[in-house]
C-alpha positions as CSV (number, residue, x, y, z in Angstrom):
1,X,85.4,-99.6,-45.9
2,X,84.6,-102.6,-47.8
3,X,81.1,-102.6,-47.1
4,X,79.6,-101.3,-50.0
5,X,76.7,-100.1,-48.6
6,X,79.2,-97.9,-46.6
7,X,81.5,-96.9,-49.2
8,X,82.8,-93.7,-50.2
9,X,83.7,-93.4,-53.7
10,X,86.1,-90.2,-55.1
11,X,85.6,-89.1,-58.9
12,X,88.2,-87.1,-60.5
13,X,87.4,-84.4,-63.8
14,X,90.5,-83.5,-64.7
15,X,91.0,-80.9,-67.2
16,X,92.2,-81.7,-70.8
17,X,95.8,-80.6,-70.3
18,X,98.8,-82.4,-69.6
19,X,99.5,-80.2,-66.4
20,X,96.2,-80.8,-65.6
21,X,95.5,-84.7,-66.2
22,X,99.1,-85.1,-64.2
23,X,98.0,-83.9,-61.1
24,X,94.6,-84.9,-60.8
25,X,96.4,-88.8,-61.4
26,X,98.8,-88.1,-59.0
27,X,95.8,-86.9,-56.4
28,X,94.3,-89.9,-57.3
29,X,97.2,-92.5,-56.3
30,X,96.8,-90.7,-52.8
31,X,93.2,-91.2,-52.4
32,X,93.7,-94.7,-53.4
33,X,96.5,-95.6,-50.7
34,X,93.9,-94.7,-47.8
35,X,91.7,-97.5,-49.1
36,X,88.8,-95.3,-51.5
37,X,87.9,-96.1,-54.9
38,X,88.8,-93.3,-57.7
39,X,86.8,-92.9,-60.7
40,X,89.1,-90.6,-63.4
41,X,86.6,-89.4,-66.1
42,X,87.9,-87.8,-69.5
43,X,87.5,-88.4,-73.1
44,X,89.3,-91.1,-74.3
45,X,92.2,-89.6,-76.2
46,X,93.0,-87.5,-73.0
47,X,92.4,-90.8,-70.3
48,X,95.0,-92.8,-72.9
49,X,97.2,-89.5,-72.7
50,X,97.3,-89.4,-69.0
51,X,97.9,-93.0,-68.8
52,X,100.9,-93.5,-71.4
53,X,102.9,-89.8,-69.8
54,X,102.6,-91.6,-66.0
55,X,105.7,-90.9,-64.6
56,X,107.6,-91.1,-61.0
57,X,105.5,-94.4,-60.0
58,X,105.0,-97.7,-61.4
59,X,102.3,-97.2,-64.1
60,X,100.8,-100.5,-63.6
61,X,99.4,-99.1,-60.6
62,X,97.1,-96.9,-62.7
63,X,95.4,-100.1,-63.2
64,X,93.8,-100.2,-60.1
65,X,91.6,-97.0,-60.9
66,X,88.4,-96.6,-63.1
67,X,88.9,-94.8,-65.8
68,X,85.6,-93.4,-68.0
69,X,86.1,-92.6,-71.6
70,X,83.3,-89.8,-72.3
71,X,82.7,-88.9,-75.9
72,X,82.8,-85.3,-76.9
73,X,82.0,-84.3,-80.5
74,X,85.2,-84.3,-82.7
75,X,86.9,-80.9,-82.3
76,X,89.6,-79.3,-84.1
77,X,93.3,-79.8,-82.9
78,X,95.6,-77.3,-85.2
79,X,99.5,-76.9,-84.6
80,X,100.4,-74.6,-81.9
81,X,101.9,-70.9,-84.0
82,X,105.4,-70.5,-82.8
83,X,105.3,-66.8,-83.9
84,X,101.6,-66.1,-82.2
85,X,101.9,-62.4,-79.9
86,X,100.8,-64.2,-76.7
87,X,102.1,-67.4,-76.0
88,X,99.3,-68.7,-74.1
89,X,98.3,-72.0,-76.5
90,X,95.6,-70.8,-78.2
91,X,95.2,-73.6,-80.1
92,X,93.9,-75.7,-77.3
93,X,91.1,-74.2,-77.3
94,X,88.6,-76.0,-79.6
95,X,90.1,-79.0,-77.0
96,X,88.8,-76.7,-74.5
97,X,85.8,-76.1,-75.8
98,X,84.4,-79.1,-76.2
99,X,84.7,-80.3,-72.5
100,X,81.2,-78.8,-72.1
101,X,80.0,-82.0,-73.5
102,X,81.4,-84.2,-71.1
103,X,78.5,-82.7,-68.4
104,X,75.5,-85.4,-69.4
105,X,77.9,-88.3,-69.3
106,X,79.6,-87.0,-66.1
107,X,76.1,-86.6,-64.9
108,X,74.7,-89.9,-65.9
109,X,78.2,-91.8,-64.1
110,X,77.3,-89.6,-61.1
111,X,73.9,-90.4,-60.5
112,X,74.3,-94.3,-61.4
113,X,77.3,-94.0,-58.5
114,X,75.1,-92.6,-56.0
115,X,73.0,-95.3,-55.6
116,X,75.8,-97.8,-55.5
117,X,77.9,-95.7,-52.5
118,X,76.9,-93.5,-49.0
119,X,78.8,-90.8,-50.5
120,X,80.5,-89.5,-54.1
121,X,82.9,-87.2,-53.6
122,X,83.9,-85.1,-57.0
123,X,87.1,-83.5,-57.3
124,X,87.1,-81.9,-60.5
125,X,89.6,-79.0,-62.1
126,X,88.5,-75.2,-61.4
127,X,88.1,-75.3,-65.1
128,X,85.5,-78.0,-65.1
129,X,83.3,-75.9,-63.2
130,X,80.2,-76.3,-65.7
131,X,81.0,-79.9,-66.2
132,X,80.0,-80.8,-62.9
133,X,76.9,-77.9,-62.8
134,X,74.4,-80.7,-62.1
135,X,76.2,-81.6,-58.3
136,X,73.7,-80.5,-56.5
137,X,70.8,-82.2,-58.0
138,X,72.2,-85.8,-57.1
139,X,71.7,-87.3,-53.9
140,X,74.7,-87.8,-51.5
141,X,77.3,-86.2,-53.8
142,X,79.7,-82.9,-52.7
143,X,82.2,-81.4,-55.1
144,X,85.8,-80.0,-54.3
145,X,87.1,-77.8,-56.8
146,X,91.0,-78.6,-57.1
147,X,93.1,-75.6,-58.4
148,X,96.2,-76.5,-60.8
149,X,97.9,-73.6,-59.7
150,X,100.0,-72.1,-56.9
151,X,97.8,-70.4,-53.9
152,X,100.1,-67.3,-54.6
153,X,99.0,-66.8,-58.4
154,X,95.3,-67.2,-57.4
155,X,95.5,-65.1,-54.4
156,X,96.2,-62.4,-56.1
157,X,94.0,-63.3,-58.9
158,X,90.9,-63.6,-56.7
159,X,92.2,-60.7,-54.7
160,X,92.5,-58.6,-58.2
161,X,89.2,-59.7,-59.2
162,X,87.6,-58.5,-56.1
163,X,88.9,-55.2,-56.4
164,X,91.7,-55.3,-53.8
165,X,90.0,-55.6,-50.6
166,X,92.1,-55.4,-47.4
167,X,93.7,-58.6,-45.9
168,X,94.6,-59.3,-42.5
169,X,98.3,-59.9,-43.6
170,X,101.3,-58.6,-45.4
171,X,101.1,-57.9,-48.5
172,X,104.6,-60.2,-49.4
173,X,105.7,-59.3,-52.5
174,X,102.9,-57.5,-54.1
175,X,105.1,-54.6,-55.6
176,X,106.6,-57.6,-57.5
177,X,103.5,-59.3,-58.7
178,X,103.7,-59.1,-62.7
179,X,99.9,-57.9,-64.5
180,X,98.0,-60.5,-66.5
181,X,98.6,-58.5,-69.3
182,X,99.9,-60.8,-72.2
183,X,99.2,-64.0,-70.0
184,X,96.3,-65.3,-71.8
185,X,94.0,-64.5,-74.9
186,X,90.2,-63.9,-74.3
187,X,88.9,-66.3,-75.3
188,X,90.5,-68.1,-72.8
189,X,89.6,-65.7,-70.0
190,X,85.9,-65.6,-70.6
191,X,86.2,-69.9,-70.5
192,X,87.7,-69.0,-66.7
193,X,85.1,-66.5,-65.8
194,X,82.2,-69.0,-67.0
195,X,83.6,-71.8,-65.4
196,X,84.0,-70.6,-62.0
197,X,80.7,-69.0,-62.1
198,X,79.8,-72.5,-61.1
199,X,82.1,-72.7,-58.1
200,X,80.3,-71.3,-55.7
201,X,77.9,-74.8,-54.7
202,X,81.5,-76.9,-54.0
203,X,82.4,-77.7,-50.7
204,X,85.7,-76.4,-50.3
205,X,89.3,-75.9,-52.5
206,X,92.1,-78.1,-52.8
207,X,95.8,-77.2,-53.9
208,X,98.7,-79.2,-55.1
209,X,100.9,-77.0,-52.6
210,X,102.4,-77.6,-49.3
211,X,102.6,-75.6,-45.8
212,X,105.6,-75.2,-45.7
213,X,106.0,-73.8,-49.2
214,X,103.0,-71.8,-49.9
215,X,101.6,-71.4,-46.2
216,X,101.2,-67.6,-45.9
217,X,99.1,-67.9,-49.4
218,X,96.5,-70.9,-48.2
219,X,96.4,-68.9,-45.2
220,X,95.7,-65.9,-47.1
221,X,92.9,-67.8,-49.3
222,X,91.0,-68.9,-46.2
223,X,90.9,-65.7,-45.4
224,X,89.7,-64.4,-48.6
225,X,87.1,-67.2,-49.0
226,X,85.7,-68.3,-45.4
227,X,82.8,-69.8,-46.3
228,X,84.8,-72.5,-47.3
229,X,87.3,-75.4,-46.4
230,X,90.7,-74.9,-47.9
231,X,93.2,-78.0,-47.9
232,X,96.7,-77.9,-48.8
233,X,97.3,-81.6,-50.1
234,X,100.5,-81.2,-51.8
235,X,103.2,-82.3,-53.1
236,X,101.3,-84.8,-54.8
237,X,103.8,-86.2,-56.8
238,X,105.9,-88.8,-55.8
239,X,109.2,-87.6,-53.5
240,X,110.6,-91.4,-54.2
241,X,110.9,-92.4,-57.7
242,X,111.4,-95.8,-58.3
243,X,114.7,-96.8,-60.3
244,X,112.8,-98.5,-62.8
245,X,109.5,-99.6,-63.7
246,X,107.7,-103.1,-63.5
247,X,109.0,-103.5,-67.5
248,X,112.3,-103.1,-66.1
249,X,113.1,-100.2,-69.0
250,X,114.0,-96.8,-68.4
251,X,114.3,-93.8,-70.7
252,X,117.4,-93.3,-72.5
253,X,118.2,-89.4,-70.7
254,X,118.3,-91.5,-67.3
255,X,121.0,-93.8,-68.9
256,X,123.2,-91.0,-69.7
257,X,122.9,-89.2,-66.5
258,X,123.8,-92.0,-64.8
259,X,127.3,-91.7,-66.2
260,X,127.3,-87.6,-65.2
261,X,129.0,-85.8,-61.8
262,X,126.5,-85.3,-59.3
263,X,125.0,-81.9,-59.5
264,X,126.6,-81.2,-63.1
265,X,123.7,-81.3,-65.6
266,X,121.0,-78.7,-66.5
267,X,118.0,-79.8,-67.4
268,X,116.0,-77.6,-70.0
269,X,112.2,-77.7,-70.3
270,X,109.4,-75.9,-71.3
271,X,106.6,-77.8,-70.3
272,X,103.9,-79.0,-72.9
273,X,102.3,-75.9,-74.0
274,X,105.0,-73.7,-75.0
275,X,105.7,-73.4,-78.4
276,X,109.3,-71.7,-79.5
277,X,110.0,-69.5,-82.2
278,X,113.1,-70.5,-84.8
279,X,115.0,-67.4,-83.8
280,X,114.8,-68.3,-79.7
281,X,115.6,-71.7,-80.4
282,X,118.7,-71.0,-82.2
283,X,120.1,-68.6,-79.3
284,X,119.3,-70.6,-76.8
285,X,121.0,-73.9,-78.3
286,X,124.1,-71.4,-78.6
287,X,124.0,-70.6,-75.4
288,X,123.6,-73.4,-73.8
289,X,126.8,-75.1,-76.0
290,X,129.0,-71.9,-75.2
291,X,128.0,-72.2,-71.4
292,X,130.2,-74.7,-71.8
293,X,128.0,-77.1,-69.3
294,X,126.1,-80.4,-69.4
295,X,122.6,-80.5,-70.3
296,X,119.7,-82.5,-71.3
297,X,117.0,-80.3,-73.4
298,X,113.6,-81.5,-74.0
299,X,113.1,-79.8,-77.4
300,X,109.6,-80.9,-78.6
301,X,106.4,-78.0,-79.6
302,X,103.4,-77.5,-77.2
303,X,101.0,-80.6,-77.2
304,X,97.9,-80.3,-80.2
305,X,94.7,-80.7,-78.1
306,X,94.9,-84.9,-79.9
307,X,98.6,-85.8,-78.9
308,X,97.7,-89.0,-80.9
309,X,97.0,-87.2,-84.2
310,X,97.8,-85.0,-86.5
311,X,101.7,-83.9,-87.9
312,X,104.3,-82.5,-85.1
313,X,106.8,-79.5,-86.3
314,X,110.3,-80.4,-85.2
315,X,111.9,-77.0,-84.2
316,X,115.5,-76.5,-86.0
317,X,118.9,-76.3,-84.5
318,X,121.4,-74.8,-85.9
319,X,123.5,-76.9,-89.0
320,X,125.4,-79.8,-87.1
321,X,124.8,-78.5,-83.6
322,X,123.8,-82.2,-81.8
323,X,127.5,-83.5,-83.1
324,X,128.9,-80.3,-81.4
325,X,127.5,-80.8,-78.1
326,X,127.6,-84.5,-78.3
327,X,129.9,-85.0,-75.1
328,X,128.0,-82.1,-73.5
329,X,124.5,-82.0,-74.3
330,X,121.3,-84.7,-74.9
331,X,118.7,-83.2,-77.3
332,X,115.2,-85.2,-76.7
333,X,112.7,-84.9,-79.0
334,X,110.2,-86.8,-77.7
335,X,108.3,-86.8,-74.6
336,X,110.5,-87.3,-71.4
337,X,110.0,-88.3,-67.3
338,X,110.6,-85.3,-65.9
339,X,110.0,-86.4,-62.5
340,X,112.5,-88.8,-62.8
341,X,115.1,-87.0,-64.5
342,X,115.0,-84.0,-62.1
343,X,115.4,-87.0,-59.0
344,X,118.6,-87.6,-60.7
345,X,121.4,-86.8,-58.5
346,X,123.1,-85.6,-61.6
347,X,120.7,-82.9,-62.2
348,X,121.8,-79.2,-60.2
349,X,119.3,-76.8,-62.7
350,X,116.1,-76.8,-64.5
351,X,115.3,-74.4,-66.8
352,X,111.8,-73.8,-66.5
353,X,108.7,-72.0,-68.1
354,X,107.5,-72.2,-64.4
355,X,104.3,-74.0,-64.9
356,X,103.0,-75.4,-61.9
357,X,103.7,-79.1,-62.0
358,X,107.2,-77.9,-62.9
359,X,107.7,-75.6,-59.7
360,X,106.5,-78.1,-57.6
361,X,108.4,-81.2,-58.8
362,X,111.6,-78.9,-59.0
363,X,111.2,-78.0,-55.3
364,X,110.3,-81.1,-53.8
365,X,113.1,-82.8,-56.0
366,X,115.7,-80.0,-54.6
367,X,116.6,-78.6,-58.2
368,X,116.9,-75.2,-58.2
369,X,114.7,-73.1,-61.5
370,X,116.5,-70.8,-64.4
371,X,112.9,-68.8,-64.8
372,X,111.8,-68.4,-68.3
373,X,107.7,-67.7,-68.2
374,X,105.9,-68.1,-71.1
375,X,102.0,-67.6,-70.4
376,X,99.1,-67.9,-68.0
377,X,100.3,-68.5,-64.4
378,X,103.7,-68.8,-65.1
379,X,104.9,-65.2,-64.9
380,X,103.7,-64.9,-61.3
381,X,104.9,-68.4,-60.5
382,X,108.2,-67.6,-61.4
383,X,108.6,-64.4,-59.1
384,X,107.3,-66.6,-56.2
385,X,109.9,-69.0,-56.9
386,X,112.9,-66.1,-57.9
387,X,111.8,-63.8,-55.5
388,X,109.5,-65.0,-52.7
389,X,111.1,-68.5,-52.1
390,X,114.9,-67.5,-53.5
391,X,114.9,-71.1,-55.0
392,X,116.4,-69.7,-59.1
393,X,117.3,-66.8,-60.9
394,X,115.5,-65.2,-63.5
395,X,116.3,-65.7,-67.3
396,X,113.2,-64.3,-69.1
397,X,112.5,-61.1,-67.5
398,X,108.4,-60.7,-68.0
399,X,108.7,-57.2,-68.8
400,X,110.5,-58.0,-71.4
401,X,108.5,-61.0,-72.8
402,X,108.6,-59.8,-76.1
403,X,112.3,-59.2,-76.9
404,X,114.3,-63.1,-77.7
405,X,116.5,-63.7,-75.3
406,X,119.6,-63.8,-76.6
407,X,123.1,-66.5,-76.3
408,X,124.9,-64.5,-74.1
409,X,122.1,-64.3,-71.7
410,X,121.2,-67.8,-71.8
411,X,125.3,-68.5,-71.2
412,X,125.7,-65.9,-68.5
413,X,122.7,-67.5,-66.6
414,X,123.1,-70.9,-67.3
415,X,126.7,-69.9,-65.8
416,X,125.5,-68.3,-62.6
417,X,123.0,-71.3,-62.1
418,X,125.5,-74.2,-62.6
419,X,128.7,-73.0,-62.4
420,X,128.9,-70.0,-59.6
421,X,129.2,-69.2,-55.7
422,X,125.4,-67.8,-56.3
423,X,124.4,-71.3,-57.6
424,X,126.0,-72.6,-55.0
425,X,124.0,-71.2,-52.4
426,X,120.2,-71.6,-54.9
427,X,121.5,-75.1,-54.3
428,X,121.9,-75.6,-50.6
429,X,118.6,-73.4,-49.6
430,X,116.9,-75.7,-52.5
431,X,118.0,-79.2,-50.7
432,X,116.8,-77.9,-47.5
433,X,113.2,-76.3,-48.6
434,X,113.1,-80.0,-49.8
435,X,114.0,-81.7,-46.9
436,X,111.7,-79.6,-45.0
437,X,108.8,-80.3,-47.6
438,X,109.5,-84.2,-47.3
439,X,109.9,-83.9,-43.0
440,X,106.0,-82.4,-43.3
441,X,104.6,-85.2,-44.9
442,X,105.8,-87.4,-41.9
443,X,103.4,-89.4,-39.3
444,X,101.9,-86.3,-37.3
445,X,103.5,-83.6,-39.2
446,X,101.7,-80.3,-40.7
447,X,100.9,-81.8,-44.4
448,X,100.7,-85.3,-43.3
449,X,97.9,-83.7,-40.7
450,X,96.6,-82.3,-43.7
451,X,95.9,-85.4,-45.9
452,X,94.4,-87.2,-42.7
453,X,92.1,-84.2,-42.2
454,X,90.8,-84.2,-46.0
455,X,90.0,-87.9,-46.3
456,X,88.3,-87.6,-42.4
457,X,85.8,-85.1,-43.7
458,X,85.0,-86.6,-47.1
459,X,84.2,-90.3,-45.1
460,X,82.5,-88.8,-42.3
């Protein structure tokens, strides 16, 4: 495919969150190891923010795509409100908003592709529907939307939408399938009903999920949606983390866990767009210290919409707490490899808001979840991953979203995931979902098949 007259080129339009950027670079490391060029369009502070968080592969590979910084008006990027009713990060969305500027440059890139290449393929974010709006208008382009979340939380949200119509399936788990209610603000929902007004002239749908995890779901969505192609292309982060990068430096978490039992550390993260309350923080620090087991807690507020700018609230613990856990517990404050840490033999737990990337990287990485859903898809996620896939237990009950959770119930959980026959057992059925998850994406298996079926159609 080095004929250039011949060449099929891929561009990425990610959305501007760090759940978001992630996977779209991990997708893009794929596409690049069968040979295709990737083109990863942003604005600038958001390209520089995928780039610095890489994690899980050696970053000096992201020098091999092309990125496009895309100016977008200035926009406002407030603190995140600890104490806001609904947790969904509100103040992201004058971040948000402003992607709708990023269409005439994204259109301008497009077009001056298409005459260099047979074919450009956009994958862009299910948010970035109007972004991409002028596809259809460009010679020898086709558009994939990519969806950030798991097919079982947009099943049922495209199942909802449509009123409930009949599927050709059981219905697993619908009785158990949490409302929207309190998942996101309205302002956020109308930007999701605009932007995938503009779905319907992509090609097809791709999700960061696997076969074997989420089969009965894609299965489900090609049924829902037959006019078009449906590919499961995940995991698409790395299931081999290197030991360190080409610097030869490693984060300082990764240090201490090398010196911890296997299996013996909890890792505690809520992912970049929660923001905790005072009041939670302090119970949970207590019960984590009187759980009486090791952990590493990322402790840092929800990204601003400019991760380069602005002041950052550092959430109190209570007086003298870090000393009193100090051959226990790691507090990080700053940002932190996830990917890494939870490939760290050390680690047996995650507690996790459940966001997608989260789920995913916990599963393939055979860490079983503690789930504690904040917002958005993450109530649903977490009864797929409780309930559906029996891979954690439940810490933040969603019925009860607005009540703290209190230091005994972090301890008793935190007990019961690390420290219990229950756990135990999380533990085994974890290793093997990924063992079976890592067997798929072998030569000739079912999400190996997959990938080779995806890149076939986009060079045909």
């Amino acid at each position: 495919m080095t004929n250039q007259e011949n060449s099929v080129i891929v561009v990425m339009v990610p959305f501007p969150a760090q759940g978001h950027l992630n996977q779209l670079l991990h997708l893009s490391r794929i596409i690049l190891s069968y040979g295709i060029p990737v083109h990863y369009v942003g604005t600038s502070t958001h390209n520089r923010q995928a780039k610095v968080r890489v994690h899980g592969w050696d970053p000096v590979a992201v020098a091999s795509f092309h990125f496009h910084d895309c100016q977008v008006p200035p926009f406002a990027s407030p603190p995140p409100n600890p104490n806001a009713a609904i947790k969904f990060p509100s103040h992201l969305q004058p971040c948000f908003d402003a992607c709708h500027h990023l269409r005439k440059p994204v259109t301008e890139l497009l077009r001056m592709l298409s005459l260099q290449a047979k074919k450009v393929v956009i994958i862009h974010d299910s948010m970035m529907g109007s972004v991409v709006q002028d596809v259809g208008s460009i010679p020898s382009t086709e558009s994939y939307a990519f969806h950030t979340v798991s097919a079982f939380s947009l099943f049922f949200y495209l199942w909802e939408s449509a009123g409930k119509p009949q599927v050709n399936a059981e219905m697993l788990g619908e009785n158990d399938v949490p409302s929207l209610e309190g998942c996101f603000t309205e302002d956020f929902l109308e930007f999701i009903a605009l932007q995938h007004r503009y779905l319907n002239v992509t090609s097809g749908s791709i999700y960061n999920t696997s076969e074997v995890i989420e089969g009965t779901y894609v299965e489900l969505l090609r049924q829902h949606m037959k006019e078009k192609q449906h590919w499961a292309l995940g995991p698409f982060n790395p299931l081999k983390v290197p030991e360190k990068n080409s610097c030869g430096s490693r984060h300082y978490c990764l240090e201490w866990l090398d010196k911890q039992a296997m299996n013996s550390v909890l890792y505690v993260s809520f992912g970049t767009t929660t923001t905790m309350g005072d009041e939670q923080i302090q119970e949970l620090a207590i019960g984590l210290r009187r759980s009486n087991q090791k952990f590493i807690w990322v402790l840092r507020d929800a990204d601003t919409g400019d991760v380069f700018n602005g002041e950052v609230r550092r959430p109190e613990l209570p007086m003298g707490y870090q000393d009193s856990v100090k051959d226990k517990g790691l507090v990080v404050r700053d940002w932190a490899p996830q990917l890494e840490i939870l490939a760290h033999p050390a680690i047996g737990g995650f507690v996790s808001h459940c966001g997608w990337n989260s789920c995913m990287e916990s599963i393939t990485m055979g860490v079983p979840i503690g789930a504690w859903p904040a917002h958005s898809d993450q109530p649903r996620n977490a009864v797929l991953i409780t309930k559906l896939l029996k891979l954690g237990i439940t810490i933040k009950d969603w019925a009860r979203r607005d009540e703290v959770v209190t230091a005994a119930v972090v301890e008793d959980a935190v007990k019961r995931l690390m420290a219990s026959e229950e756990g135990d057992e999380i533990r085994k059925r974890a290793a093997e979902v990924s063992g079976a998850v890592r067997q798929s994406l072998a030569e000739g298996e079912v999400d190996r098949k997959e990938w080779d079926s995806f890149i076939t159609h986009i060079i045909r």
